[in-house]
N, C-alpha and C positions, 0 to 999 in steps of 0.2 A: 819267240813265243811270249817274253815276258811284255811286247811290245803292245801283241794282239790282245792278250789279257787288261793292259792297260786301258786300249783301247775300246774295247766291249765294257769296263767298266765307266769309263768316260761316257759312251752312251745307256749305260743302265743310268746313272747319276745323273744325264740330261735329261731323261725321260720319265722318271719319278719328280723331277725340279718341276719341268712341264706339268705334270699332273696335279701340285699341290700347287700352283697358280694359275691354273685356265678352269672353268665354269661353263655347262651348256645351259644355255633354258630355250624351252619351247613354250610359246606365246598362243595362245587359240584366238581366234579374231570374235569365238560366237561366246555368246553370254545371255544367260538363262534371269538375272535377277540385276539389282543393284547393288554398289556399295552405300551404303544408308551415310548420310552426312551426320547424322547421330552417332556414330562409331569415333568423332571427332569431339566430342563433349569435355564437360571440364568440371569443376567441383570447387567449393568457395562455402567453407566452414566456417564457424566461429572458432577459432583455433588458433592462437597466436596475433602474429598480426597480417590476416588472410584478409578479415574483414576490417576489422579496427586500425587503421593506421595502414590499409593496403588500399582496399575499394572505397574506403569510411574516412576521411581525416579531419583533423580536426581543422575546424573553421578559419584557424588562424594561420593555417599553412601556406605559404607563396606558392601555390600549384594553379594550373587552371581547375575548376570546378566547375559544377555546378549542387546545387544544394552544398553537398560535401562528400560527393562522388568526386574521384578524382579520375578527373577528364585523359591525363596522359597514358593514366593502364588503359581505361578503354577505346581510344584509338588504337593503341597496340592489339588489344583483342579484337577490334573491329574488322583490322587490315588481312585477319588469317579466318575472320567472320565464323566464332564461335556458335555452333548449332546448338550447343544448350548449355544450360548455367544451371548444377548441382546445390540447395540448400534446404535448410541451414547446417543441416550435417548428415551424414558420418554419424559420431556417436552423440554426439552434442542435440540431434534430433530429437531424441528419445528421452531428452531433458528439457526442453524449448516449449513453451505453452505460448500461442500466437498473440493469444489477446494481450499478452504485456506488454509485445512490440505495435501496438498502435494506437491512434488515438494522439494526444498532446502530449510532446516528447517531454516537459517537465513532467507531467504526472506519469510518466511509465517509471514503474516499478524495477530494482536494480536487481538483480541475480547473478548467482555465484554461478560461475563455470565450474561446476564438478572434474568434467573430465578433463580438459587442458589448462592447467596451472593454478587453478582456483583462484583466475581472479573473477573480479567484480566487473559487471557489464549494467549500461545502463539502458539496455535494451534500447537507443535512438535509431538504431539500423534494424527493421523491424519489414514485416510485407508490405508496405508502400514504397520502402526504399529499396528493396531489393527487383520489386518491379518496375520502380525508374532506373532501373541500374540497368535490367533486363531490354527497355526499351530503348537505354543510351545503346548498348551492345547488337541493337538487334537479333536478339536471341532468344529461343526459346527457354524460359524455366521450367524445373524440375525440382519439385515440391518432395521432400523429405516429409512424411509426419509422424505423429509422436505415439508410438504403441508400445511402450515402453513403461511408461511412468503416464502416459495420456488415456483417454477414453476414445471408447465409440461417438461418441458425439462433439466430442473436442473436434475431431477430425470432421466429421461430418457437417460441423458451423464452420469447417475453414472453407473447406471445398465451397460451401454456399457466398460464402464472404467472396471468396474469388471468381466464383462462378452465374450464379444464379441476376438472370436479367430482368427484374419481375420487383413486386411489394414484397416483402419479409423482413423478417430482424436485421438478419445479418448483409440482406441489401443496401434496408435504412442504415444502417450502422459505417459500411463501408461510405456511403454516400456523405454522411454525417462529416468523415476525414477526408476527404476531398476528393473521391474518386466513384461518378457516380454511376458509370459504366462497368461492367464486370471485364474483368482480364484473360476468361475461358482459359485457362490452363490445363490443357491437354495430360502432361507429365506428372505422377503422382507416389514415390515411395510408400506402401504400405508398414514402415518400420523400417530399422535400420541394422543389420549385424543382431539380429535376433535371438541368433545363438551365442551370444557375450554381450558386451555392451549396453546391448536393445533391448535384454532381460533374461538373457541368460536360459532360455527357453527350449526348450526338444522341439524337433522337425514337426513332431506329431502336434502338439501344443499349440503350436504358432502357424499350424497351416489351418486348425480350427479359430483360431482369431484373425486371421486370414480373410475369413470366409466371413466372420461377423462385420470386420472395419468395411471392407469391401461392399458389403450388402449397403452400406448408410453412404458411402461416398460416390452420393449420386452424381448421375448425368444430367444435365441441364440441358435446352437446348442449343444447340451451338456448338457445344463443350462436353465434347463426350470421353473419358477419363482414360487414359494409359495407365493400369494401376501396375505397378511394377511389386513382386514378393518379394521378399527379404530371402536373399537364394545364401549359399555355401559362402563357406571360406575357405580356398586351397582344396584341400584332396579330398572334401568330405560330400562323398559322393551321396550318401545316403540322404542328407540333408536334402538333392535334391530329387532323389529317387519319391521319397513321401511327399513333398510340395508337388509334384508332376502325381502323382497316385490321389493324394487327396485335396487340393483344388482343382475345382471344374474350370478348364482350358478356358472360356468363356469369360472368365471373371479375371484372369490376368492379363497382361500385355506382355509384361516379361518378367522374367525370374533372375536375379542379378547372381554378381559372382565378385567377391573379393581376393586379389591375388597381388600381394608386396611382394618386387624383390630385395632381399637382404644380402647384401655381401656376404655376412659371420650369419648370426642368430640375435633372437630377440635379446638377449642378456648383453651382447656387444654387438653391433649392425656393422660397425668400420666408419671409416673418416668416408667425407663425399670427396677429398680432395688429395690426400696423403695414402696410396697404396700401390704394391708392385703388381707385376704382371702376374702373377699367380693369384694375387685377390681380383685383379680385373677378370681372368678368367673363369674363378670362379662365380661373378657376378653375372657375366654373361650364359654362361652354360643356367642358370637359375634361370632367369629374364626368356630363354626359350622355352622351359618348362609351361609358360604358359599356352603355347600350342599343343600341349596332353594334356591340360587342364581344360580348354576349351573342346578338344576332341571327344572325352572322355564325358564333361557332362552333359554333352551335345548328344552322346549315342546315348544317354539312361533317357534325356528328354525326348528324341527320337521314338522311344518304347512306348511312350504317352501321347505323342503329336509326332507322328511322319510327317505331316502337311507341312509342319513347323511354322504352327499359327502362332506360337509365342517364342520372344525372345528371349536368346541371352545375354544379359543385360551386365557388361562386366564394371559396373557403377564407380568401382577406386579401384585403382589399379598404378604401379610403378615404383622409382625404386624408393627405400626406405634406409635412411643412414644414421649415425649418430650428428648429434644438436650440434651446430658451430661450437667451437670452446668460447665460453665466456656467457653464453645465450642460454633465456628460461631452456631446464627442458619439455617445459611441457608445449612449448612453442612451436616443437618442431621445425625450428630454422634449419636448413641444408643448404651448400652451395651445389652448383651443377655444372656438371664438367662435360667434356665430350663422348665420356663413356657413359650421363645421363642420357644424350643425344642418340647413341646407337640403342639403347636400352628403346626410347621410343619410338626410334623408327623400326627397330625391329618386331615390338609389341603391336604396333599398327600394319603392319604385312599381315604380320601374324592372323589379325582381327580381319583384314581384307579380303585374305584365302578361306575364310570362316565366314563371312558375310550374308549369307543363308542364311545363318541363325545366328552370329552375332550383329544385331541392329542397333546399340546404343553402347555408350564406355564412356569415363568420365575419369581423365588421369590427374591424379591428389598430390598438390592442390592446386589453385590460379595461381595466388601470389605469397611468395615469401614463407609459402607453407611446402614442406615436402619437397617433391620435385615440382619447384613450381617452373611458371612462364617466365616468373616478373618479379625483381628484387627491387623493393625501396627504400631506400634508408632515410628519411623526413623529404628534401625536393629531390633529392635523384632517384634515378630509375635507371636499371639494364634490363636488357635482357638476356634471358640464358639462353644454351646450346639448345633446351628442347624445343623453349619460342620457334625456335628456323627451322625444325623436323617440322612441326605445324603447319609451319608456311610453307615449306615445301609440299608435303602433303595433301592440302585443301584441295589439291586437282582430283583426288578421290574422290571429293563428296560429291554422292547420288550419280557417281560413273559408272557404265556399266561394267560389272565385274568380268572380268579377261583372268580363265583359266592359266595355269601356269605349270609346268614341269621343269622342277630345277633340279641339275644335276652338280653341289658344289664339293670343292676340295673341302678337306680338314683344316680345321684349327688346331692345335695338338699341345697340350702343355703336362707334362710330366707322361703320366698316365693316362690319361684322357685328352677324349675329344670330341668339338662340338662341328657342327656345318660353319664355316666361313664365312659364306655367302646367303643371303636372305632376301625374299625378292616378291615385289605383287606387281597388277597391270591392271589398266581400265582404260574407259575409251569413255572421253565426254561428250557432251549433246552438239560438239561439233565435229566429233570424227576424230580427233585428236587420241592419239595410245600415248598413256603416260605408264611407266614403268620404274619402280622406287626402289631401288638396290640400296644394302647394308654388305658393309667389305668389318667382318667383324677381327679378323689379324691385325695386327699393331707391325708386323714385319716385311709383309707380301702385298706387294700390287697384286689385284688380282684378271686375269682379262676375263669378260664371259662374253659367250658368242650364244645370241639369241638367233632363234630358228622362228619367226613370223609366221604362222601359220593364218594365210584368210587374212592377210591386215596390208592393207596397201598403203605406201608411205614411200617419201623422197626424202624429207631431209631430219636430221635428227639435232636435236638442243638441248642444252642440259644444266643443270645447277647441282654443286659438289658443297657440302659440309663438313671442313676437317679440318687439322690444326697438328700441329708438329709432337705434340702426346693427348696421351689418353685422358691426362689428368689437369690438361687446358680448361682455363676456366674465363669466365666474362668479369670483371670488375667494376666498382665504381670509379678508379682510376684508369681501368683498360676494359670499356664496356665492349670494344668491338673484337676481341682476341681472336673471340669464336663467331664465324659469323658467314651467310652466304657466302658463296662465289661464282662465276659462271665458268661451266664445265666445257671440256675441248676434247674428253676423251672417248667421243664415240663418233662410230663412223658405219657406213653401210657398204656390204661385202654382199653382191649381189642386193636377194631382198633379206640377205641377213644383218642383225646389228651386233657391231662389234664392240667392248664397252671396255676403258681399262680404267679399272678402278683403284684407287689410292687406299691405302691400307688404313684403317678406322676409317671409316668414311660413308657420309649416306648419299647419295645420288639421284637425281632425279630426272630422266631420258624423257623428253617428248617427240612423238615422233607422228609428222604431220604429210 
């Protein structure tokens, strides 16, 4: 008796084991829209050293250049081919008045950065530069302007300075500085964090100044404007219920959304490098919060626009730590580990199974800011764990979006528990099904067996990002720790695909 007993618990305890390491997903072959290559965007403030001494260096630096753009970040961003470039801020926008940055760099006028570290800038990196920056990168810009501390017609002489192809002031004027064709810039922040930073303003307030900026930042020919609102931060749903109620759909393009994840809280955020598995998990269990932030103000938008003529626009987005020891804090230095890594491949699933209405994201910041791409320390350069999520990823942009049903085990730490497993698909303008797995357990391989529905396909390839902890980081002594690899663990069972996945780990299946 005691044998049989033994035995039936042997197989209860295989069978629960089984269950908390295998994953089903079903894959739809048909697809109603795209995944927008703007959901891959990026963001590049005046903020420490993101511009100044990132994108900006000084002259006398042994880097390739040109002007004093430095050449080695933007090959880097070139190779993952950034769909758009966020500036000049964040909150720093709503403090920035354009005409100081142009014109003859001796006579531009110096200002204090109020909001990150109060220092002095000499405004030399200004709209000329930032649009040779945009055309080293080939990418689109996305114009932050100043309704904060600016006017209706500050904004209104930039937009023409950028835009307008014709005799006028601020035609003559740009032509004056060397550039006598307009640059048509499509992408246009109407203010920045409107409710803090951008002036501390009420939903009702700011959607009637909304409607005033907006009216003056005209359309030119050629250039006709994506004016993006100053949408929510986190849970504040109301914020966007009134910008959806009181701007007419017609006058925006999108409504953005800011959402940091925080290990702790604002008062202490956590190291980006120094924490145990009970702070990884609670950072992770946050970092998916943002699929009910996007669901939720998706349906009050929904109540405004069914059609879903405008987007959501989640403009800064990712994780938020405390400053390196030793480093300004208003600099926002972080390093980036491989749990930055799953944080953004998970957040880009995220946005992909949302794809309908989310059409643009911009995760803070490019370089040396945040969770950036790209750490430089005077000639060296790495790159971090999130760089390779990107690179992996770029086979989304503008794929068509491939429904998904996923069925994952638990993650389970104390008391709680989050999904495992995390997962998008799309299919590019050659036929190609690329499928983006996150294995969010630190303990468990995990297998999932994907059910093809309508997708025909022979052989399957793949690329894995992972590293033997969570808390693996890139160096300037050891830049390559974290870093591609090619994947061997999927195979095809029938026309089903089988995948085994490495515990933290992002994954990316093509299947041709």
């Amino acid at each position: 008796m005691k044998k049989n007993l033994t035995f039936l618990l042997l197989l209860v305890i295989m069978q629960v084991t089984k269950a908390q390491t295998t994953a089903s997903l079903t894959v739809s072959g048909k697809s109603d829209h795209q995944i927008s290559r703007h959901i891959y965007g990026h963001f590049s403030e005046h903020l420490g050293h993101c511009i100044y001494d990132g994108f900006w260096v000084d002259s006398s630096l042994n880097v390739p250049k040109k002007d004093r753009i430095r050449l080695d970040v933007v090959e880097a961003l070139k190779k993952i081919h950034i769909p758009n470039l966020r500036w000049p801020g964040g909150c720093f926008a709503d403090e920035y008045h354009w005409r100081d940055g142009i014109g003859k760099r001796s006579d531009r006028p110096k200002m204090v950065n109020t909001n990150w570290g109060g220092v002095t800038e000499d405004n030399s990196f200004g709209t000329h530069e930032f649009m040779d920056l945009c055309e080293l990168l080939h990418t689109e810009p996305y114009i932050s302007a100043n309704v904060g501390s600016g006017t209706v017609e500050e904004m209104s002489k930039w937009v023409e300075y950028f835009n307008f192809d014709g005799v006028s002031p601020m035609s003559k004027l740009r032509a004056e500085n060397g550039h006598p064709a307009p640059w048509k810039v499509g992408f246009w922040g109407v203010g920045n964090e409107s409710w803090g930073c951008g002036g501390n303003m009420t939903p009702e307030f700011y959607a009637g100044q909304f409607r005033r900026y907006a009216t003056y930042a005209r359309d030119y020919p050629g250039a006709k404007l994506k004016r993006m609102a100053s949408g929510a931060s986190d849970f504040d749903y109301h914020w966007t219920e009134v910008c959806m109620r009181d701007i007419p759909l017609h006058m925006m393009w999108g409504l953005s959304l800011h959402y940091y994840t925080l290990p702790g809280d604002w008062g202490h955020k956590g190291s980006a490098t120094s924490f145990d598995e009970k702070e990884y998990f609670t950072t992770m269990r946050k970092c998916l919060v943002m699929d009910t932030l996007v669901t939720k103000h998706s349906a009050v938008m929904d109540k405004y626009d069914p059609k879903k003529r405008v987007a959501l626009a989640v403009d800064e987005w990712g994780i938020w730590t405390d400053v390196e020891p030793g480093t300004n804090p208003g600099f926002l230095f972080q390093q980036n580990s491989l749990r930055d890594a799953l944080i953004a491949a998970s957040t880009l699933n995220i946005f992909n199974n949302h794809s309908d209405r989310v059409r643009l994201a911009n995760l803070a910041q490019t370089v040396n800011v945040l969770q950036a791409l790209i750490l430089t320390d005077k000639e060296k350069m790495l790159l971090t764990p999130t760089y390779y999520v990107f690179d992996l990823f770029q086979v989304h942009m503008d794929a068509a979006y491939l429904p998904i049903q996923l069925n994952s085990p638990l993650y389970t730490n104390g008391n709680e528990s989050i999904p495992a497993v995390n997962a998008s698909a799309s299919k590019d303008s050659t036929g190609a099904v690329h499928i983006s797995f996150v294995n969010l357990d630190p303990s468990k391989k995990i297998t999932v067996k994907a059910n093809l529905q309508d997708v025909q396909w022979k052989t399957a390839t793949g690329q894995v990002l992972t590293s033997g902890k969570y808390t693996d980081i890139n160096t300037f002594e050891k830049p390559d720790k974290v870093k591609i690899a090619t994947f061997n663990g999927a195979k095809k069972q029938g026309n089903d695909l089988v995948v085994e996945l490495p515990a933290t780990s992002v994954v990316v299946v093509t299947l041709k």
